[in-house]
C-alpha positions, -999 to +999 in steps of 0.1 A: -246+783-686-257+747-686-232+717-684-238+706-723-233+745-734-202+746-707-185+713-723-194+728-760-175+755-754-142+734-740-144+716-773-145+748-792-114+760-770-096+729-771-099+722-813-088+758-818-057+755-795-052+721-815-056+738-851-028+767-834-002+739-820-004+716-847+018+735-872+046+743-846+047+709-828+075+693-849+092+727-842+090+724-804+100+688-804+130+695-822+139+720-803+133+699-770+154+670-786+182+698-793+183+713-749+179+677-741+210+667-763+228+695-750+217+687-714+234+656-719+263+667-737+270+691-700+265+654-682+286+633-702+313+659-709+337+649-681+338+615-693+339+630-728+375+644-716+354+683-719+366+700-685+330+706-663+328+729-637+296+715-624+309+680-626+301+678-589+261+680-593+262+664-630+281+630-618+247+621-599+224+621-630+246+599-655+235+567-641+198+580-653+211+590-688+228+556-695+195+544-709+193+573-739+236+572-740+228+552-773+200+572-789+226+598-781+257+594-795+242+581-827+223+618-834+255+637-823+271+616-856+294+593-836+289+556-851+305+539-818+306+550-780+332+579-771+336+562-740+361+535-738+342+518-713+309+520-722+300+499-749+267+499-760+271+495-795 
């Protein structure tokens, strides 16, 4: 095959996958949202006053979540921070 016929056919490949994805990609972001929700629900729960078993390994992420904690909180239905000493509201 030539180079044009060769790049034709990635077009082709790529629109089709496209016209497959594109009905399902609200689905699959939603449903990323949701494990990253409850990701964060597992990292915050010891400061959430949930006991944690894996509190150990989780402690070391929260200062990388702090940045969604607001985004958070507000899509689990809680108007103000949980945490007494974070306020980012």
């Amino acid at each position: 095959m030539t180079g044009q016929q060769t790049s034709r056919w990635q077009a082709i490949a790529q629109g089709l996958a496209e016209y497959y994805r594109a009905p399902y990609r609200q689905l699959l972001a939603r449903a990323a949202r949701d494990r990253d929700d409850l990701f964060r629900l597992l990292v915050f729960s010891e400061a959430l006053g949930i006991p944690n078993p894996a509190t150990p390994y989780t402690l070391e992420l929260m200062p990388l979540m702090w940045d969604d904690f607001h985004d958070w909180h507000r899509r689990m239905g809680m108007p103000h921070s949980p945490l007494d000493h974070i306020r980012c509201c």
